[in-house]
N, C-alpha and C positions, 0 to 999 in steps of 0.2 A: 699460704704455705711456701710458692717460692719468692724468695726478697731478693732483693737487689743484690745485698753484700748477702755473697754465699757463704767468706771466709769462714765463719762460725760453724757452718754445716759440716757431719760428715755424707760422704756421698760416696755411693753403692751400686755394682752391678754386680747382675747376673744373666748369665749365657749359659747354652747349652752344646756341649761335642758329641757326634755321635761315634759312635763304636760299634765295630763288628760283635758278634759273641759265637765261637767257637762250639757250644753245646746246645744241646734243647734247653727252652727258658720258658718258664710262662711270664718273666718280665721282658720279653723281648718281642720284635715283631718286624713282620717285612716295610721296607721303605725301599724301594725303586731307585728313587731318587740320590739316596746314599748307599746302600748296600748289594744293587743289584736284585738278585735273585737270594739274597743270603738275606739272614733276620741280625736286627742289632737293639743297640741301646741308647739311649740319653744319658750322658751324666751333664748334670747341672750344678754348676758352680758358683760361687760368688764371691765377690772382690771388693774393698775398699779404697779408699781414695791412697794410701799408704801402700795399697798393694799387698797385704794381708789378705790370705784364702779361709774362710772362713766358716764357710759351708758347702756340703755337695752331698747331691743324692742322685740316684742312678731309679730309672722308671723307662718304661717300655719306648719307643723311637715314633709310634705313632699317637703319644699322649701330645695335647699344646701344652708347651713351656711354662704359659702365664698361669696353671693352675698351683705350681709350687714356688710361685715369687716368694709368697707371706709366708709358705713355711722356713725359707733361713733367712727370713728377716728377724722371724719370732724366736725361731729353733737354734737359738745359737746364744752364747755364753758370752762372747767377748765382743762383739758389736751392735750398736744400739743405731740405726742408721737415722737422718734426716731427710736425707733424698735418695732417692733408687732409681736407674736407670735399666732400661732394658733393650733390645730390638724388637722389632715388630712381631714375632713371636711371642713375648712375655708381657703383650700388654692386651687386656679386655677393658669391656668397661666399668664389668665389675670392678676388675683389682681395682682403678681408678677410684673407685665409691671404697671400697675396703680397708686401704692405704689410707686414705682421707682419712676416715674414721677411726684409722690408729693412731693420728699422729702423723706420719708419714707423707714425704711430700714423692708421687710418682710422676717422672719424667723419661720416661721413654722415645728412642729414636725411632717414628713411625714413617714406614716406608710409603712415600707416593701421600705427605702430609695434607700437601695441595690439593688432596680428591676426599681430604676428610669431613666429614659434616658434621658441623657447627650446632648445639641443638640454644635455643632459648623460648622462653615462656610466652611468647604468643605468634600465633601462628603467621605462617611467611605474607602473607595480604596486608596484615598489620602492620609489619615493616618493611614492606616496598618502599614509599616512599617516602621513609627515612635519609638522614643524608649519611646514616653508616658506611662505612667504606670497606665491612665485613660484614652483611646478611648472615642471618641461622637460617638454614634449610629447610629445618625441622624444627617441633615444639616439643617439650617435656610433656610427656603424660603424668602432672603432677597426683593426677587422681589414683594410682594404682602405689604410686610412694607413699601416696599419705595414707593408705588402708592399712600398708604393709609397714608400717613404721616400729611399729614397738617390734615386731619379728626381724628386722632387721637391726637393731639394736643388742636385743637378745642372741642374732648369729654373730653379732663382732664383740659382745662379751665370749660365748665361747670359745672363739678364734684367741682373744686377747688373753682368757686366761690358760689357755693351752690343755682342754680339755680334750680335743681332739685338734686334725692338721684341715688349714685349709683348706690343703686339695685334696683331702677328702669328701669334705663337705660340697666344695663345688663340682667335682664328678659326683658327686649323687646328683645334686641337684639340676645336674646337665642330662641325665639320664632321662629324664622325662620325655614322653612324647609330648609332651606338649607343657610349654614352658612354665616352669614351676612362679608362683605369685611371687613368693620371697625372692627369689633371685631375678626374676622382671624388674620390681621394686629396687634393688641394690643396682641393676644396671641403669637402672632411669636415672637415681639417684649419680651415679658414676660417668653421665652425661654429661653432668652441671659442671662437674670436675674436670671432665678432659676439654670439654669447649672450654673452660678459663683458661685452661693450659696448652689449647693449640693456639688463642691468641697471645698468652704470654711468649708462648716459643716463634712466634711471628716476629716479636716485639723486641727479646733481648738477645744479640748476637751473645754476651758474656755465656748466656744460658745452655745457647747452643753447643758455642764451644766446649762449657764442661760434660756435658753429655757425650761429646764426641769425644772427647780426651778421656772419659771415663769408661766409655765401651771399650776403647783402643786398649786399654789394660788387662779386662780381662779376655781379648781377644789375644793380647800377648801372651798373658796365662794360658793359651789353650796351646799355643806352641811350644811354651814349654814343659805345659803335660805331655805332649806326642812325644818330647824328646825322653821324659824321663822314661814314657811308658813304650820302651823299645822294644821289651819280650815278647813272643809269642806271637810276632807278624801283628803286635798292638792290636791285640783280640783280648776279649772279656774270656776265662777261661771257666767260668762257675756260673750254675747253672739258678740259683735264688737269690732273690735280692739282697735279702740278708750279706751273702759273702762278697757280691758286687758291692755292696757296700761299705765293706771292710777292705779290697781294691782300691776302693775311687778315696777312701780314706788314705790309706797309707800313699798314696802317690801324690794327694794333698800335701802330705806331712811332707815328704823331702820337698817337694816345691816351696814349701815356706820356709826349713832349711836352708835351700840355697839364694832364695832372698834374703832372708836372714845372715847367712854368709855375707853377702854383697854388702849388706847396710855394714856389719861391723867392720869389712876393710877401708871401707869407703870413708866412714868416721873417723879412723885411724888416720888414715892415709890425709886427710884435712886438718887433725889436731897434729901432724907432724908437721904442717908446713907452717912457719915463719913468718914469712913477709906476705902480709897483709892485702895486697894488692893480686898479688899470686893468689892467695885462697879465696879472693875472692871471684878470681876468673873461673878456677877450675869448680867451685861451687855453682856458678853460671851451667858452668859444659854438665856438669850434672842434673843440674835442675830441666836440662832439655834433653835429655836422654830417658831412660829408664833402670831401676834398680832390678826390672825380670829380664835380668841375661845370663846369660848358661855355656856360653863361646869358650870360658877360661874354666871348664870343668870336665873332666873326664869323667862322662858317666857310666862307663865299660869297667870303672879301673875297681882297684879294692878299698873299703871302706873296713878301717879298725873305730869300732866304738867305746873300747874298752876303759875304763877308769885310770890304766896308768898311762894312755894314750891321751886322754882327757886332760890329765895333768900336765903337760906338755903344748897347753893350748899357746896361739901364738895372740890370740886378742885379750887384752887388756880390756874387759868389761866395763870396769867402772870410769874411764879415762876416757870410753863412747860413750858414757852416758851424762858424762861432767860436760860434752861439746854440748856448747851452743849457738847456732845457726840463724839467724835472722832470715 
């Protein structure tokens, strides 16, 4: 799943901000850690490699992250990803087994890599004295995957066809006192996955750096959610998810507006320049910067959306879409 030459891929994150909430919630809850003595929220976001926002959903501040990776991977219109990256919050070993099985290559930045263990198929005495220069600690409990295999197939067809979300089905299934077969089974399986993938990330600097270059994004993104989301001492001010939802939506929307903004002056501003050697510096200064900046926008100020305001646009649409970029 991951190859050498990424170019082809598209590549995806998602992270989560937490937020105060102003009212009672039954989708919200205490966290110490970020809200003191006050209850908040998650909203969870996700980013492509272009820096398009694309999905986000808001769930209580004490759920794990990595239960709704698959849902906007799945749950969205315009993004079909290849690789997905996460932080140490957003990855299990399910998703690991789940991801696989969709397609989907998971590459997550897991904190404190170096203490993670390695599983393979026979047990640690067996390769002692191997001349591997990377032991597995642990062994696959192939026998509870192979039980549970047609039910595990059967849960990633209805994940796949969108019959229900998957973090649904994995808080049920985490709900058990005591650990449910099928999801034992996807996590064994989900073993196989991240040991290939913590030696690949041992192996390919390129790998690493995209992962880190790709978090850095929507980490960028989350700053300039905070900027847009300046009202109300940046408190959630509705009380069900539903209207949180409709919140973390519309703040979405201007965020990709003024990226959006950004790419069309930017195209502009490079099909005006001339000589040749100039555009191709300042295409350089761009390519190492970023298109989520917000420094040249007044977001205090007034916004006309009107249609004869509209007609007065100053970008020539088709004149950024005729550029092209090597």
């Amino acid at each position: 799943m991951l190859r050498k030459n990424h170019d082809k891929f598209l590549h995806t994150s998602s992270d989560g901000q937490k937020y105060n909430i102003a009212v009672d919630s039954l989708n919200s809850n205490y966290s110490f850690k970020y809200f003191g003595k006050d209850k908040g929220v998650t909203v969870y976001s996700f980013i492509d490699d272009s820096c398009r926002l694309f999905y986000s959903t808001v769930f209580s501040s004490e759920i794990r992250e990595a239960a709704y990776v698959i849902d906007g991977l799945l749950h969205n219109e315009t993004v079909n990803s290849n690789i997905h990256s996460t932080d140490t919050h957003g990855y299990t070993e399910a998703i690991f087994g789940a991801t696989y099985l969709l397609g989907i290559a998971f590459a997550p930045r897991i904190k404190n890599i170096k203490d993670s263990v390695i599983f393979g198929f026979k047990e640690f005495s067996e390769n002692k004295d191997s001349d591997y220069k990377v032991l597995p600690a642990k062994y696959i409990n192939e026998k509870i995957a192979e039980e549970n295999w047609d039910d595990v197939l059967r849960l990633m067809v209805t994940i796949k066809l969108k019959k229900t979300t998957a973090s649904q089905i994995f808080r049920r299934l985490n709900s058990h006192t005591k650990q449910h077969p099928l999801y034992a089974a996807l996590k064994e399986f989900g073993r196989i996955i991240k040991s290939i993938f913590i030696l690949t990330y041992y192996d390919d600097l390129e790998l690493r750096q995209r992962i880190e270059m790709q978090l850095n994004r929507v980490e960028l993104s989350h700053k300039l959610s905070k900027a847009v989301f300046f009202g109300e001492s940046q408190e959630f001010q509705y009380e069900t998810k539903e209207e949180q939802e409709v919140v973390a939506g519309c703040k979405q929307l201007i965020q990709n507006a003024l990226i959006l903004w950004n790419y069309l002056y930017l195209s502009l501003m490079i099909s005006g320049i001339k000589e040749e050697q100039k555009r191709i510096e300042i295409i350089e200064i761009i390519k190492n910067g970023s298109v989520i900046s917000w420094g040249h926008v007044n977001l205090h100020g007034t916004y006309d959306f009107s249609v004869k305001f509209a007609e007065k646009s100053r970008f020539d649409v088709f004149k950024a879409l005729d550029l092209k970029v090597a």
